[in-house]
N, CA, C, O and CB atoms as a CASP TS submission, in Angstrom:
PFRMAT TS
TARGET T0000
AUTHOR 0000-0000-0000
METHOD Language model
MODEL 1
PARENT N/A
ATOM      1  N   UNK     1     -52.744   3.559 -31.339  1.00  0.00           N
ATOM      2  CA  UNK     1     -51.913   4.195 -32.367  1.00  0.00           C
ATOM      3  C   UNK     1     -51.620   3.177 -33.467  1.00  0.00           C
ATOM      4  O   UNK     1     -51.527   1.983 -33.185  1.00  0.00           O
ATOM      5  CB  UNK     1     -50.583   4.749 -31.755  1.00  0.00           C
ATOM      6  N   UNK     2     -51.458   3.676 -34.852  1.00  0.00           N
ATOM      7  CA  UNK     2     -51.220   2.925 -35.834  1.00  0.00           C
ATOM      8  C   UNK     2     -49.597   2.726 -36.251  1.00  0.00           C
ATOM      9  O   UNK     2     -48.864   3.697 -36.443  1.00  0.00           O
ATOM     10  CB  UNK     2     -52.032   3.477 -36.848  1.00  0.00           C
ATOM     11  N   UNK     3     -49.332   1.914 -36.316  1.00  0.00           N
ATOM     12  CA  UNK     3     -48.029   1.117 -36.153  1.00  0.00           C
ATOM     13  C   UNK     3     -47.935   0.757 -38.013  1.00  0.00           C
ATOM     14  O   UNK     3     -48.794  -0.012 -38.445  1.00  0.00           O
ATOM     15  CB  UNK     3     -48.238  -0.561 -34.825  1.00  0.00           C
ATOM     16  N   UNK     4     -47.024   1.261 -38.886  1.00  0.00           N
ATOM     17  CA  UNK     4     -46.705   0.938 -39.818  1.00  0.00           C
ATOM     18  C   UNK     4     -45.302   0.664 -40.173  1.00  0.00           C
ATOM     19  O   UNK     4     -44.560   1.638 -40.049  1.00  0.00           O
ATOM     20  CB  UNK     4     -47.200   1.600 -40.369  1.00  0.00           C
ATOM     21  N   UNK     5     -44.753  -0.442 -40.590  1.00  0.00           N
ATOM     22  CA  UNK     5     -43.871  -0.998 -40.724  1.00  0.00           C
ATOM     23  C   UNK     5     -43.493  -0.942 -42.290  1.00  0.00           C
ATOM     24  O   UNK     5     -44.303  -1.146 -43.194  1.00  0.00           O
ATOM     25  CB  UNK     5     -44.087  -2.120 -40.104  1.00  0.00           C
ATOM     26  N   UNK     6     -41.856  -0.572 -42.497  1.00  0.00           N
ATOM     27  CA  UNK     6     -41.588  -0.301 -43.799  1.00  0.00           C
ATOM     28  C   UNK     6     -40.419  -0.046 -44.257  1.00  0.00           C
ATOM     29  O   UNK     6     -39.567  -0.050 -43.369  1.00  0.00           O
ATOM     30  CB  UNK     6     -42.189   0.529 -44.147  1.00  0.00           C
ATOM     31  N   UNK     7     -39.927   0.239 -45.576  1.00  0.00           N
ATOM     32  CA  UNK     7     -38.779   0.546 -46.062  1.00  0.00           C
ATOM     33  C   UNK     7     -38.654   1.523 -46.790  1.00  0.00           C
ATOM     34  O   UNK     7     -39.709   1.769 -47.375  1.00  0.00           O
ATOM     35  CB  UNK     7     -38.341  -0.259 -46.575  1.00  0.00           C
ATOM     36  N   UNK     8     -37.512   2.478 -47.127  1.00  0.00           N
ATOM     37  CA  UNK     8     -37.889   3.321 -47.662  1.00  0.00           C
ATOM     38  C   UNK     8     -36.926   3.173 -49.001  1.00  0.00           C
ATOM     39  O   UNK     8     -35.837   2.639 -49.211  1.00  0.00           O
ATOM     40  CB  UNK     8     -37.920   4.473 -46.802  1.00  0.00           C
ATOM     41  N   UNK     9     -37.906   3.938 -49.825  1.00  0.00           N
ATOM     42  CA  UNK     9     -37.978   3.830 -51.422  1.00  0.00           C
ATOM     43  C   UNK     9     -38.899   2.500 -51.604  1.00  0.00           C
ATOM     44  O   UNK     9     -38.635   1.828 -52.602  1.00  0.00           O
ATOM     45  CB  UNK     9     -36.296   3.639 -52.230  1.00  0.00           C
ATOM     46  N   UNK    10     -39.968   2.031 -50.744  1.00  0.00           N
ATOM     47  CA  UNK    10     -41.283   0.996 -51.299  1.00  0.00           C
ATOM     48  C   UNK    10     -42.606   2.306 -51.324  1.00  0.00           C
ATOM     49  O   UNK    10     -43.129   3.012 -50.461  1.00  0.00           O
ATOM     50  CB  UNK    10     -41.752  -0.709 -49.798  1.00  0.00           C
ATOM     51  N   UNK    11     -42.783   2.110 -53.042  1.00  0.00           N
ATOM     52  CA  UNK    11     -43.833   3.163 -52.935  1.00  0.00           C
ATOM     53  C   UNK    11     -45.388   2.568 -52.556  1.00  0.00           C
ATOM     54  O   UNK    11     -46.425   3.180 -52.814  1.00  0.00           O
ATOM     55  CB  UNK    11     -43.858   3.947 -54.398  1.00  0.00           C
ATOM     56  N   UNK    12     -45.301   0.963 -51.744  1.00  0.00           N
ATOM     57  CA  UNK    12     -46.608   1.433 -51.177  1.00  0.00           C
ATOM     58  C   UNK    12     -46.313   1.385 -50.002  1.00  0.00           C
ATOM     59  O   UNK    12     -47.234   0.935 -49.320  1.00  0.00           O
ATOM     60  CB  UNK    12     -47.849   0.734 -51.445  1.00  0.00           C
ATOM     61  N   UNK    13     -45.241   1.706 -49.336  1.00  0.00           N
ATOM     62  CA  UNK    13     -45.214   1.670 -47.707  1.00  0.00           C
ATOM     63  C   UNK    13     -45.098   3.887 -47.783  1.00  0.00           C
ATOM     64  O   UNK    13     -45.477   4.630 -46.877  1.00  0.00           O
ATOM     65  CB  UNK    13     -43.159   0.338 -46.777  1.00  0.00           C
ATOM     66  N   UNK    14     -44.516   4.303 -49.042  1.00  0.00           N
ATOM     67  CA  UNK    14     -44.560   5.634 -49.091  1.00  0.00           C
ATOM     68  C   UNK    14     -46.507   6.112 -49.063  1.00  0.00           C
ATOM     69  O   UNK    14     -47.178   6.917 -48.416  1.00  0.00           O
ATOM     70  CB  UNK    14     -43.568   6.075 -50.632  1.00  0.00           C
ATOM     71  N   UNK    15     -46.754   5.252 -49.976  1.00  0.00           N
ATOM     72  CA  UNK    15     -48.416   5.479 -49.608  1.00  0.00           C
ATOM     73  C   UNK    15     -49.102   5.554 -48.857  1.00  0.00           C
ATOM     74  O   UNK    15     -49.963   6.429 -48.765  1.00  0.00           O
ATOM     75  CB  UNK    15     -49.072   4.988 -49.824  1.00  0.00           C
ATOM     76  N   UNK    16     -48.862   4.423 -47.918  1.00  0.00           N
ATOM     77  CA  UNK    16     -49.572   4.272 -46.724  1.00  0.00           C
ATOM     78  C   UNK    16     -49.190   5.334 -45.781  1.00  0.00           C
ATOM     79  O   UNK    16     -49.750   5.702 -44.749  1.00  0.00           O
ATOM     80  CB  UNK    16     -49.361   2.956 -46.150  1.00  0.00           C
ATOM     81  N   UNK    17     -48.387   5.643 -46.210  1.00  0.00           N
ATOM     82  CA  UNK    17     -47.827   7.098 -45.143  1.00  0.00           C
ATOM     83  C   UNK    17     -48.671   8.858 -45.848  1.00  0.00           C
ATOM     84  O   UNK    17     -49.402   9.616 -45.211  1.00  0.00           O
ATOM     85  CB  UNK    17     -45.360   7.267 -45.444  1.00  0.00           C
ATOM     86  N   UNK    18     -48.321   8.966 -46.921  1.00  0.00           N
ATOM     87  CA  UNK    18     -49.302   9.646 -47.398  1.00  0.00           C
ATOM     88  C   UNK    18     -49.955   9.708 -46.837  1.00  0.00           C
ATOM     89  O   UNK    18     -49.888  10.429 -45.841  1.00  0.00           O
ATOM     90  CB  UNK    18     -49.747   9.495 -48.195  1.00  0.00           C
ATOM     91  N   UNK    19     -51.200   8.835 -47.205  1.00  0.00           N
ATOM     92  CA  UNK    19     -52.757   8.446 -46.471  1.00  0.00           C
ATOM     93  C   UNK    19     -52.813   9.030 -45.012  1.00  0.00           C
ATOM     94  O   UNK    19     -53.438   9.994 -44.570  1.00  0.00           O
ATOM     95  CB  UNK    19     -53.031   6.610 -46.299  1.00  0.00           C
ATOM     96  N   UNK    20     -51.733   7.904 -44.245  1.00  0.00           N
ATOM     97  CA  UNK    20     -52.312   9.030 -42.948  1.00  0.00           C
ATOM     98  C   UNK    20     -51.864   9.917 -42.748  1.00  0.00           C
ATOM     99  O   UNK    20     -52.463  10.459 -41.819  1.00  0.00           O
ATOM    100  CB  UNK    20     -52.343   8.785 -41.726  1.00  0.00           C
ATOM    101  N   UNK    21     -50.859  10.633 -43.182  1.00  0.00           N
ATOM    102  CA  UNK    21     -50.818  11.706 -43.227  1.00  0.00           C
ATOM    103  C   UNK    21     -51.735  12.430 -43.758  1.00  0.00           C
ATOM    104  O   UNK    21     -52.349  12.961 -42.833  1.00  0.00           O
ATOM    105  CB  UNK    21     -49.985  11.887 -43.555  1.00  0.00           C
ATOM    106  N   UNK    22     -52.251  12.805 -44.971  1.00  0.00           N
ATOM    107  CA  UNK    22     -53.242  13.224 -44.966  1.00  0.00           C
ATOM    108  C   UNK    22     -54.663  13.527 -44.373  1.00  0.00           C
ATOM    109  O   UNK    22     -55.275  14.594 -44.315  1.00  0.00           O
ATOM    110  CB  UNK    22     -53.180  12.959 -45.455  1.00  0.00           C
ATOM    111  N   UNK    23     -55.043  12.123 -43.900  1.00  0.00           N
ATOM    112  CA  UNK    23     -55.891  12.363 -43.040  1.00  0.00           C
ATOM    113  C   UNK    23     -56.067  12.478 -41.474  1.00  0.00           C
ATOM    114  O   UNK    23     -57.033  12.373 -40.718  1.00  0.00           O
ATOM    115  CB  UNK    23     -56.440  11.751 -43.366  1.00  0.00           C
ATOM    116  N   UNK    24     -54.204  12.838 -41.246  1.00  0.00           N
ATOM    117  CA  UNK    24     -54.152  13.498 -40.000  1.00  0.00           C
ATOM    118  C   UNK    24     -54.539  12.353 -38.871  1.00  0.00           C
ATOM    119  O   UNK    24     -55.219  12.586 -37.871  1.00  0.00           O
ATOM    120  CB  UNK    24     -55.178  14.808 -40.017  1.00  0.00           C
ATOM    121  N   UNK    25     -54.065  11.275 -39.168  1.00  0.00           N
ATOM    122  CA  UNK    25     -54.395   9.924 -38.215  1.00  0.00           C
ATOM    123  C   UNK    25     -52.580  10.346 -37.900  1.00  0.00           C
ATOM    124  O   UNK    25     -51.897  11.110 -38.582  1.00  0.00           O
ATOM    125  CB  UNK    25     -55.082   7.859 -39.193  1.00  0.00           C
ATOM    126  N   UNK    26     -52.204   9.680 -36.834  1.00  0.00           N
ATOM    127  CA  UNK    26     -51.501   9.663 -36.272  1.00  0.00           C
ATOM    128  C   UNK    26     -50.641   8.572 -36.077  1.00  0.00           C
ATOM    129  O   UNK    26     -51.268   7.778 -35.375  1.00  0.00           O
ATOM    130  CB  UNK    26     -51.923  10.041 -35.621  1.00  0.00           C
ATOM    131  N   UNK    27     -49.397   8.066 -36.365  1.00  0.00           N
ATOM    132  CA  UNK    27     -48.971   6.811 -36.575  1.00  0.00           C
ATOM    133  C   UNK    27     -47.486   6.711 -36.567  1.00  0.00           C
ATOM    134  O   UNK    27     -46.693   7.580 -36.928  1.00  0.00           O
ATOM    135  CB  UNK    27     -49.514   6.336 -37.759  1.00  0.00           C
ATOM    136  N   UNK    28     -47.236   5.572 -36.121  1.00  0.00           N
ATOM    137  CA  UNK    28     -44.959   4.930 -35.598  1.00  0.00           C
ATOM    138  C   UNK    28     -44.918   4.602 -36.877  1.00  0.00           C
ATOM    139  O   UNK    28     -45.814   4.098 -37.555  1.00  0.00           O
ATOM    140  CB  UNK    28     -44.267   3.033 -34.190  1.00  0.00           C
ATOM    141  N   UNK    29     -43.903   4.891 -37.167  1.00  0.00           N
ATOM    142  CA  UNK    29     -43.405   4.517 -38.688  1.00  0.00           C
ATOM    143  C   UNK    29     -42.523   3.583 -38.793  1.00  0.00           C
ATOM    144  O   UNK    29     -42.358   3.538 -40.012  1.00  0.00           O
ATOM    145  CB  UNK    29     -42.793   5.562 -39.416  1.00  0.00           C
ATOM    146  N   UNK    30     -41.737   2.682 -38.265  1.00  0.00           N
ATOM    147  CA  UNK    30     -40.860   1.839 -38.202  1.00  0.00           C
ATOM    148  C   UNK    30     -39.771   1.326 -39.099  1.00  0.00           C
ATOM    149  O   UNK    30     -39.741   0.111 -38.901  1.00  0.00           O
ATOM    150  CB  UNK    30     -41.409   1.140 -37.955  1.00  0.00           C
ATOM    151  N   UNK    31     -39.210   1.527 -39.648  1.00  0.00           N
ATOM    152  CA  UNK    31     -38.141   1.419 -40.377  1.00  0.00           C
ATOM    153  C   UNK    31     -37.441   0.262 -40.515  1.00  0.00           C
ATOM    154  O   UNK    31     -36.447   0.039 -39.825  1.00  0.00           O
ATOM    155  CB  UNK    31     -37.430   2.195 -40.041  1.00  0.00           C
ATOM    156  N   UNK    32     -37.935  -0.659 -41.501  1.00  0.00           N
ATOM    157  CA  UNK    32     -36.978  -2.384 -40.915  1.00  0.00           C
ATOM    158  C   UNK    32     -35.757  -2.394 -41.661  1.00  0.00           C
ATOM    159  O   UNK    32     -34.992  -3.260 -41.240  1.00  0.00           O
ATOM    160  CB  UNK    32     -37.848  -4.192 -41.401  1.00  0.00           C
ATOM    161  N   UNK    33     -35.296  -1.712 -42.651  1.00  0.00           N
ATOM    162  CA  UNK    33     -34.093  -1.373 -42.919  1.00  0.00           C
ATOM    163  C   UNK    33     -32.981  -1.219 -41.941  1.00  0.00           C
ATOM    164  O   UNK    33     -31.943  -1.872 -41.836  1.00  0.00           O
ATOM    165  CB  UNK    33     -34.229  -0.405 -43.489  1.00  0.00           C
ATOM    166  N   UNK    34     -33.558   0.086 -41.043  1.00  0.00           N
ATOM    167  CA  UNK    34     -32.558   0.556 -40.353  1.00  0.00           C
ATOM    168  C   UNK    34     -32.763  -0.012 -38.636  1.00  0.00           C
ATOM    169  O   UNK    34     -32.047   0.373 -37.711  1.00  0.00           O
ATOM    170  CB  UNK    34     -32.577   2.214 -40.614  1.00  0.00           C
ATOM    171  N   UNK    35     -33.817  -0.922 -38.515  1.00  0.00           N
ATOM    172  CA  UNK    35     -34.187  -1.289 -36.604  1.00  0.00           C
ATOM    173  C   UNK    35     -34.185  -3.200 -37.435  1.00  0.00           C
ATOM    174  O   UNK    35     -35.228  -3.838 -37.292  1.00  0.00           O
ATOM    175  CB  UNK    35     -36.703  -0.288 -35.480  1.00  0.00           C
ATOM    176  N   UNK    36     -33.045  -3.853 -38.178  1.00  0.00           N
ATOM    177  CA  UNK    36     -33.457  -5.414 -37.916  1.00  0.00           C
ATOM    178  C   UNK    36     -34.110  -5.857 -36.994  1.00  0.00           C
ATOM    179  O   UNK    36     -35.081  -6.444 -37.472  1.00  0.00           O
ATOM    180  CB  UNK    36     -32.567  -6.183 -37.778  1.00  0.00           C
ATOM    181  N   UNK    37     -34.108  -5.913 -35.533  1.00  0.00           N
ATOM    182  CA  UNK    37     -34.885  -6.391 -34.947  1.00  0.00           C
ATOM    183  C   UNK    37     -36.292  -6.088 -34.897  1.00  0.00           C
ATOM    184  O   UNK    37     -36.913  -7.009 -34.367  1.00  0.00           O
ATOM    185  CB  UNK    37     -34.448  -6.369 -34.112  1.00  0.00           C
ATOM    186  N   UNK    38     -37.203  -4.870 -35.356  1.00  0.00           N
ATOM    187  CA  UNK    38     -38.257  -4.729 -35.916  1.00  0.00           C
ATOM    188  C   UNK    38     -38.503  -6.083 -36.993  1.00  0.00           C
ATOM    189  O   UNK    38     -39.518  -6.779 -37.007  1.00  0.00           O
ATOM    190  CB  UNK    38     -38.192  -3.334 -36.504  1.00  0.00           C
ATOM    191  N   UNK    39     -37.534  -6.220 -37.704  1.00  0.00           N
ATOM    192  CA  UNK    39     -38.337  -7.269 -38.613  1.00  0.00           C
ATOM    193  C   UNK    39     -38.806  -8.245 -37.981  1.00  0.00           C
ATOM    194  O   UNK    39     -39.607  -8.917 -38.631  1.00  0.00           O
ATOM    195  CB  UNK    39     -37.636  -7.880 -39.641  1.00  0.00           C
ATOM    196  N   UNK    40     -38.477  -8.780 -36.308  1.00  0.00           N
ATOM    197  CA  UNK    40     -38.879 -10.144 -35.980  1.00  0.00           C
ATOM    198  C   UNK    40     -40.654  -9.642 -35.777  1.00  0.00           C
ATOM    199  O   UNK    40     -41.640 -10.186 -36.275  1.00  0.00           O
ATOM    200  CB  UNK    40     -37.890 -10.899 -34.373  1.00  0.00           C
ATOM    201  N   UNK    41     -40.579  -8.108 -34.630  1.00  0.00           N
ATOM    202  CA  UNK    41     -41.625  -8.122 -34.215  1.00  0.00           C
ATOM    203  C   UNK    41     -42.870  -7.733 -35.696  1.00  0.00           C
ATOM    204  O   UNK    41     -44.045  -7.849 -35.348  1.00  0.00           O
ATOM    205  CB  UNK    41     -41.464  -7.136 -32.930  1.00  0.00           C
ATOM    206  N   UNK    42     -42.723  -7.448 -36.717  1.00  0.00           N
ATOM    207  CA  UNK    42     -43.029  -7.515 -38.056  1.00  0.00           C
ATOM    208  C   UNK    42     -43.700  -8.574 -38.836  1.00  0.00           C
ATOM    209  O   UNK    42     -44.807  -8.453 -39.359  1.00  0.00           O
ATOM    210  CB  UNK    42     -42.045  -7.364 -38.557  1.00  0.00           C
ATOM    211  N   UNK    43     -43.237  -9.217 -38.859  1.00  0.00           N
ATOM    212  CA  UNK    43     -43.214 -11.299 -38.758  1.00  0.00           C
ATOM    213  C   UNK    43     -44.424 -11.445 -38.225  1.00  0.00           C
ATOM    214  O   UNK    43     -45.468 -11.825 -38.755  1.00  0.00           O
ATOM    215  CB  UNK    43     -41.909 -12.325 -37.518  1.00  0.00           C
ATOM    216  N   UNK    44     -44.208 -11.121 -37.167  1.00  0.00           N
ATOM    217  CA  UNK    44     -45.684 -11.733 -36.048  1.00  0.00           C
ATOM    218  C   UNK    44     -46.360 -11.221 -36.458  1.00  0.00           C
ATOM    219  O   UNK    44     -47.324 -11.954 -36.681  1.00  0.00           O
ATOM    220  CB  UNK    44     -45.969 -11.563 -34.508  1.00  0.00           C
ATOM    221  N   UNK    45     -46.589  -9.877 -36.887  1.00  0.00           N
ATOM    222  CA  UNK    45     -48.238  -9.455 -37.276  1.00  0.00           C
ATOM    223  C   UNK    45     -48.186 -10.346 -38.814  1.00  0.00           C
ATOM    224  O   UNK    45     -49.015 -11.251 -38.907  1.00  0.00           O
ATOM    225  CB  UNK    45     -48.624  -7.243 -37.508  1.00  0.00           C
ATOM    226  N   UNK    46     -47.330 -10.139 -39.905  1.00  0.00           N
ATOM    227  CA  UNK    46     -47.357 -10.343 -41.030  1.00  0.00           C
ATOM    228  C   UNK    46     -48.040 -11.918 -41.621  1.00  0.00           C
ATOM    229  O   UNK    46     -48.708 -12.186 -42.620  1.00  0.00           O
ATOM    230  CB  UNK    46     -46.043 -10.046 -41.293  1.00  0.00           C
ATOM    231  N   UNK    47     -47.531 -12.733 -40.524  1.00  0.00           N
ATOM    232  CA  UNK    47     -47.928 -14.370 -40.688  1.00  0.00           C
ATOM    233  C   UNK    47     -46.759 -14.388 -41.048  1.00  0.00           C
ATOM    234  O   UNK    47     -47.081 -14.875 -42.132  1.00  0.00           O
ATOM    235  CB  UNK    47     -49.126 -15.095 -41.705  1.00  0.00           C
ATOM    236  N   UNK    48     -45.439 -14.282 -41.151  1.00  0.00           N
ATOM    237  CA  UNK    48     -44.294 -14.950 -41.305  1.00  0.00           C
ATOM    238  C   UNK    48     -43.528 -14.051 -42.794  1.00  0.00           C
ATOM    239  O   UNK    48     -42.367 -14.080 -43.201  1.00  0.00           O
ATOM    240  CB  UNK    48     -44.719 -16.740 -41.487  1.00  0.00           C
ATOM    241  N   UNK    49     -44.898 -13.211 -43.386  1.00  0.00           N
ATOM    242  CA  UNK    49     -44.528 -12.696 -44.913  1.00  0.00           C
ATOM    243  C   UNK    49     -43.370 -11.420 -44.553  1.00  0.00           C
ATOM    244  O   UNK    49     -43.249 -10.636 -43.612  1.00  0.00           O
ATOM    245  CB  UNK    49     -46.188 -11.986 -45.903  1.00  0.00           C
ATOM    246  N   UNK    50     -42.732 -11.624 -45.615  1.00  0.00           N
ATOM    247  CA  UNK    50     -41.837 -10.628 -45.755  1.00  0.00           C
ATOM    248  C   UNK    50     -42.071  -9.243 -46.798  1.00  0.00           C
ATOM    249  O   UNK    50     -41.104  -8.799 -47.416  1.00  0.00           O
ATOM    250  CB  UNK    50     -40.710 -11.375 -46.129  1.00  0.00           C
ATOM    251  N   UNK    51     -43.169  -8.738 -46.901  1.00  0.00           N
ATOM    252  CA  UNK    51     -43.944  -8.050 -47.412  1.00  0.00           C
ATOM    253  C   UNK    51     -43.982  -6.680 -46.650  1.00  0.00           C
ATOM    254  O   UNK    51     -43.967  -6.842 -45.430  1.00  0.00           O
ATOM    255  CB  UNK    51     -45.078  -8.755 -47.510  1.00  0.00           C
ATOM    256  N   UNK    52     -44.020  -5.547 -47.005  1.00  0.00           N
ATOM    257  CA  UNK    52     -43.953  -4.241 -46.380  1.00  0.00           C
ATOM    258  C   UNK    52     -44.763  -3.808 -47.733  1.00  0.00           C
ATOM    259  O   UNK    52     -44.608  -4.237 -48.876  1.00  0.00           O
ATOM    260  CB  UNK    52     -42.291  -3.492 -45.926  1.00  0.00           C
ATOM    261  N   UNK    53     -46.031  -2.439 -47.053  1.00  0.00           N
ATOM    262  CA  UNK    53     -45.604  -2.182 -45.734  1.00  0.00           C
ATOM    263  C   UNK    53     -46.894  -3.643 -45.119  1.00  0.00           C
ATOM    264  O   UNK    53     -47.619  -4.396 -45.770  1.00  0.00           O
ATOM    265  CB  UNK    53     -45.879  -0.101 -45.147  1.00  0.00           C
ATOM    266  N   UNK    54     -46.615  -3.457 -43.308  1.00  0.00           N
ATOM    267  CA  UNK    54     -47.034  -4.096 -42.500  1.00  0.00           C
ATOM    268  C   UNK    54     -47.919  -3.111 -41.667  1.00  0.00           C
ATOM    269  O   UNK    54     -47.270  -2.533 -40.795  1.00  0.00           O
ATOM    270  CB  UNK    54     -46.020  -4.778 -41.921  1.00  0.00           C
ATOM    271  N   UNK    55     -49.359  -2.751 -41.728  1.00  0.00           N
ATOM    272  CA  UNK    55     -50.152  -1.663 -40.964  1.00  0.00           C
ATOM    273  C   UNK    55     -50.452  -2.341 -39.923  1.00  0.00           C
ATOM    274  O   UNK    55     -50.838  -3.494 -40.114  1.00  0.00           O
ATOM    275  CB  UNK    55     -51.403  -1.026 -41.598  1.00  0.00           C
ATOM    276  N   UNK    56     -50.371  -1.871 -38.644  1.00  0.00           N
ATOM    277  CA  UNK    56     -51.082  -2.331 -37.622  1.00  0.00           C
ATOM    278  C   UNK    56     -51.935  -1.232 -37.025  1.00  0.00           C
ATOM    279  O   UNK    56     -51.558  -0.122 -36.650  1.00  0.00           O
ATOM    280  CB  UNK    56     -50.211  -2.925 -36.680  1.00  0.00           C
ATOM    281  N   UNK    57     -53.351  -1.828 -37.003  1.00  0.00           N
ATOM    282  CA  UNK    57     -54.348  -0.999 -36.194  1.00  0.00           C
ATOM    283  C   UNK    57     -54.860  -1.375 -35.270  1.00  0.00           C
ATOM    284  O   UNK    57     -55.940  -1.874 -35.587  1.00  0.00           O
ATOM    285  CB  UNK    57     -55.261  -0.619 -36.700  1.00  0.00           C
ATOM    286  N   UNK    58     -54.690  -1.416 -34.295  1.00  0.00           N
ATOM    287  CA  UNK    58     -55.389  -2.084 -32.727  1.00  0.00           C
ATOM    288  C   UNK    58     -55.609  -3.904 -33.291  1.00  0.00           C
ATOM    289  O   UNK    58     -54.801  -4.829 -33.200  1.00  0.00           O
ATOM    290  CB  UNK    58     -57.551  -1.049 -32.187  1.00  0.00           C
ATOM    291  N   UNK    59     -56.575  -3.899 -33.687  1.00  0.00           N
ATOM    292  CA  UNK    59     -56.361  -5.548 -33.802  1.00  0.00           C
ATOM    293  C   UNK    59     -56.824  -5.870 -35.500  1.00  0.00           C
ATOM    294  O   UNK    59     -57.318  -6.949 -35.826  1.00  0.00           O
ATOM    295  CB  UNK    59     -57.599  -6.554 -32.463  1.00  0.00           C
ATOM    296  N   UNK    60     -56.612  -4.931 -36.318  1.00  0.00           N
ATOM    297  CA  UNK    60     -56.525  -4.687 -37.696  1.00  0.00           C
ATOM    298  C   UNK    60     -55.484  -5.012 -38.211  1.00  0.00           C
ATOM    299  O   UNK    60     -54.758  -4.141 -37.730  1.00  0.00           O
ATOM    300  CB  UNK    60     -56.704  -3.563 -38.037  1.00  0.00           C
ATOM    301  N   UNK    61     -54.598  -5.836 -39.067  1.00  0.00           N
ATOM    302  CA  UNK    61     -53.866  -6.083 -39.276  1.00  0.00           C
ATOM    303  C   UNK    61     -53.634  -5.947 -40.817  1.00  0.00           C
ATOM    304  O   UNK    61     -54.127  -6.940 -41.352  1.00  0.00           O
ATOM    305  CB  UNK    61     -53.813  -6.926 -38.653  1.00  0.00           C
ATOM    306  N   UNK    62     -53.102  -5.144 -41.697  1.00  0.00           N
ATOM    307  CA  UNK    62     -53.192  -4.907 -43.171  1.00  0.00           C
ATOM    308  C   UNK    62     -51.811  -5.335 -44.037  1.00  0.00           C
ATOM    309  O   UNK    62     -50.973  -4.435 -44.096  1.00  0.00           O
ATOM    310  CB  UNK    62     -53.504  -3.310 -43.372  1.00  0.00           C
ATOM    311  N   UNK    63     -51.552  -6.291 -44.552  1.00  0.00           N
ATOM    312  CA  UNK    63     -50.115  -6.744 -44.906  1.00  0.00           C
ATOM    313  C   UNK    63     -50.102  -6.137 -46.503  1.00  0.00           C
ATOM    314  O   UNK    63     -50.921  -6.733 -47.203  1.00  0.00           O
ATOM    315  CB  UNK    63     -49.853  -8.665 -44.756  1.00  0.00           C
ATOM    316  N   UNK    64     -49.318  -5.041 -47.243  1.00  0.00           N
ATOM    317  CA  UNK    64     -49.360  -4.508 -48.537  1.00  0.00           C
ATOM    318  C   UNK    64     -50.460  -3.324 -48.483  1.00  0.00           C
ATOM    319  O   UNK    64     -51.165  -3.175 -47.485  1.00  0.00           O
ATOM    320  CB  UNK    64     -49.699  -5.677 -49.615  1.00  0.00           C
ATOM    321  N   UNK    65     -50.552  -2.576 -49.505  1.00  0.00           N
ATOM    322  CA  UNK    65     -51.489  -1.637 -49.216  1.00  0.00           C
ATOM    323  C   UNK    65     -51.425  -0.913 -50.555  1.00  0.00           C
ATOM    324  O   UNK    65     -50.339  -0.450 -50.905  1.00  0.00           O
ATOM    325  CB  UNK    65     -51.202  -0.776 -47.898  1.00  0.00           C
ATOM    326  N   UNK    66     -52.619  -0.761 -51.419  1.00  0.00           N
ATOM    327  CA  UNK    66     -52.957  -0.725 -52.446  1.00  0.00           C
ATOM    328  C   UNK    66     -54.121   0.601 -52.430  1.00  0.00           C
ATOM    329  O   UNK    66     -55.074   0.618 -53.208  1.00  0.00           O
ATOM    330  CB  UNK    66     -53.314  -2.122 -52.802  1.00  0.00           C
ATOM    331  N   UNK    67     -53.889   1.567 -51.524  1.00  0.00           N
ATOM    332  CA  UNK    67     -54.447   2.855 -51.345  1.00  0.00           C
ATOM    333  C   UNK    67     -55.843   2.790 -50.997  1.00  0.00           C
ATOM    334  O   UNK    67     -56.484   1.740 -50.961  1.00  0.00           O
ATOM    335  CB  UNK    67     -54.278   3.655 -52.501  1.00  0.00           C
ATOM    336  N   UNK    68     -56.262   3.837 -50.763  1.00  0.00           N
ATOM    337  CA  UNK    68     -57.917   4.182 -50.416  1.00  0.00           C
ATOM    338  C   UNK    68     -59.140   4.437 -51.489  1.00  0.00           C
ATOM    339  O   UNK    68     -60.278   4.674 -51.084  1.00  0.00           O
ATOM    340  CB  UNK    68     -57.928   5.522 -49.638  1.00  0.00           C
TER
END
């Protein structure tokens, strides 16, 4: 499952949601606003960046996201 990490009102973490939504992929949406401790496990995929959104795909790792 695809694991996307984010805030809301960031219109490319709103994008990246779009996207799979649209194409009906299936995906945790994570909220680091409202779960702080998400931000640690966040971190670890990110390399330390504080950048959203944070995509995780099995061992795909996408930090920002600038559409399809």
């Amino acid at each position: 499952m695809v694991t996307i990490f984010g805030k809301p009102g960031c219109p490319y973490t709103q994008a990246a949601r779009d996207v799979y939504d649209d194409t009906g992929t299936p995906y945790e949406y994570v909220d680091v606003k409202k779960d702080p401790a998400a931000i640690a496990r966040m971190l670890t995929y990110s390399g330390g960046r504080r950048c959203v959104p944070v995509i995780v795909d099995g061992d795909k790792i996408t930090v920002g996201f600038g559409g399809t």
